[in-house]
N, C-alpha and C positions, 0 to 999 in steps of 0.2 A: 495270215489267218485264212482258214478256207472260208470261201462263201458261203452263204446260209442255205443252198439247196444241199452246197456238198454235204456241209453240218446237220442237216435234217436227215442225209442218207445215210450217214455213219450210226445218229442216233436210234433210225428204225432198226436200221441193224443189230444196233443192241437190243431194243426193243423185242424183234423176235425173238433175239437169243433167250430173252427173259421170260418171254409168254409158254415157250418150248417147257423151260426149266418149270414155269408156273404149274403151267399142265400136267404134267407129269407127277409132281406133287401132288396136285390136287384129285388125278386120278386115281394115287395110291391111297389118301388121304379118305379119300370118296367110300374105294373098297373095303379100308379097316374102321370105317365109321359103320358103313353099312352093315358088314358082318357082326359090329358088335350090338348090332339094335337100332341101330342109327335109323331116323325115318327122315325122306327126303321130300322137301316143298318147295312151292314154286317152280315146277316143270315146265312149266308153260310159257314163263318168258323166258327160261336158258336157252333155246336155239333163237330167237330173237336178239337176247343180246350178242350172240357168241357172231354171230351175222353182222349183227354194229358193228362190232370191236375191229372184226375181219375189214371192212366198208373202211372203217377207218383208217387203218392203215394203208389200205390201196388210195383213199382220196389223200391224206397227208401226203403219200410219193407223186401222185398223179397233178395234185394243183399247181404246183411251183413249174410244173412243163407244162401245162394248159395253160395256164394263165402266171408269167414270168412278171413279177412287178419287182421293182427296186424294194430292197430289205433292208433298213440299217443294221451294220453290225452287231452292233450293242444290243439292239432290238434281240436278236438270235442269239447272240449268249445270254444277257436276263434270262430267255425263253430254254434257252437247254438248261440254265442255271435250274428254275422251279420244276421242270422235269427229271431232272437228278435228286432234287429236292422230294418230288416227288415219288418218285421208284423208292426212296431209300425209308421213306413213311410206308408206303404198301410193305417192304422188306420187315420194317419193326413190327408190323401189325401181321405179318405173317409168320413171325418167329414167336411173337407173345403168343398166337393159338396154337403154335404145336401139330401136333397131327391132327387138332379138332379144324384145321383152315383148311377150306374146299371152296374152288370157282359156283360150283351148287352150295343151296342150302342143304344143310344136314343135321339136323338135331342129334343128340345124344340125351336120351331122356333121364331125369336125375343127374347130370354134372353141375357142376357149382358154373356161377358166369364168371369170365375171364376179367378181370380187373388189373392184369400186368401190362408195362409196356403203354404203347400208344392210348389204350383202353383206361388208363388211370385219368387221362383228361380228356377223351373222346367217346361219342357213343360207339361213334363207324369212322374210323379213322381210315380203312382200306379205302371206301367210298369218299371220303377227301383225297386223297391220292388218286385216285380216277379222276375225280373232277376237275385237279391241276395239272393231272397230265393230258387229258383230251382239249386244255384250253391250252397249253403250254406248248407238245408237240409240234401241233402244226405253225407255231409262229415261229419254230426255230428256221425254216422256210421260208415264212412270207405267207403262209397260208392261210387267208384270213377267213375265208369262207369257212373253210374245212373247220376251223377253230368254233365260229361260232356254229354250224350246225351239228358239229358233236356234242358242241357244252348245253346245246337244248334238248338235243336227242337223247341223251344222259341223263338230263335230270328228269326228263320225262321214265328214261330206264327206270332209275334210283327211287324212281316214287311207287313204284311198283315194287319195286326190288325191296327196296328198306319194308313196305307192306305188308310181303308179304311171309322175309324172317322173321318179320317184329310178331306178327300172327302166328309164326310155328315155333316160336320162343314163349308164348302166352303175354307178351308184351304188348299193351295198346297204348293209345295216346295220352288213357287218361292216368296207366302206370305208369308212364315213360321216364316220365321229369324227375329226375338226376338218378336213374336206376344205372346201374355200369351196368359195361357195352355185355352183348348174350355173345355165350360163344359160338360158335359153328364155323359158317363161311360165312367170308367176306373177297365183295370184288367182283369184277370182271375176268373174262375168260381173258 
């Protein structure tokens, strides 16, 4: 079995390849939202998080050669395990919205909310998939720092974040409870 640095390096690697794929999407996703009426919110933290995410992945490659600690095996497959785990929940929650999924928020005014897929038992199922993959990643490494200061750095993101689609959905705290998940975007760049 390779080491858990190798195993970390293989996975970023897919990692980009996914984020490439992500983009792209969500760019096209972005332009035929927009053209068809779409209004776009929360401008304000998207280069904030698109900067995390990037941060992120330079510190995940970077902690395991700054600072090399012993990693049990088992520890880094568990840890690639609920990051596969995870991609493959962002994937379902990005196939249930169709072309309404964008790394932005994007309303589409008057569509029905998405209730297929991940969204039949979650509110923000994308947003649980980031959460287990920015805690899950960097332990496939040994990365313990990087782990926990993404999974704070995130949630402090996602409080904003979830704030401020919930706001351009006309969703508040005190409609929220058990309303299925709005559509639009969901996620990280």
């Amino acid at each position: 079995m390779p080491g858990p640095a190798t195993l970390l390096d293989a996975y970023l690697l897919l990692l980009l390849a996914e984020r490439a794929v992500e983009l792209a999407l969500s760019t096209r996703n972005t332009r035929r939202a927009l053209a068809q009426g779409g209004r776009e919110a929360g401008r304000g933290h998207y280069p904030v998080m698109v900067l995390f995410h990037g941060a992120f992945l330079v510190a995940c490659a970077a902690e395991p050669r700054l600072w090399p600690r012993p990693w049990p095996p088992g520890l880094s497959l568990g840890a690639l395990g609920l990051a596969l785990l995870a991609m493959a929940l962002r994937w379902w929650a990005v196939a249930s919205l169709g072309r309404r999924w964008s790394t932005r928020i994007v309303v589409l005014p008057g569509r029905p909310l998405v209730t297929a897929g991940p969204y039949r038992f979650l509110r923000h199922p994308n947003y649980l998939a980031v959460v287990l993959e920015l805690l899950a990643v960097p332990l496939i490494g040994g990365a313990l720092v990087t782990a926990a200061v993404a999974t704070l750095g995130n949630l402090a993101l996602l409080a904003v974040r979830v704030r401020a689609e919930e706001a351009a959905l006309g969703l508040g705290p005190a409609s929220s409870a058990g309303a299925p998940a709005p559509p639009g975007s969901r996620g990280g760049p």
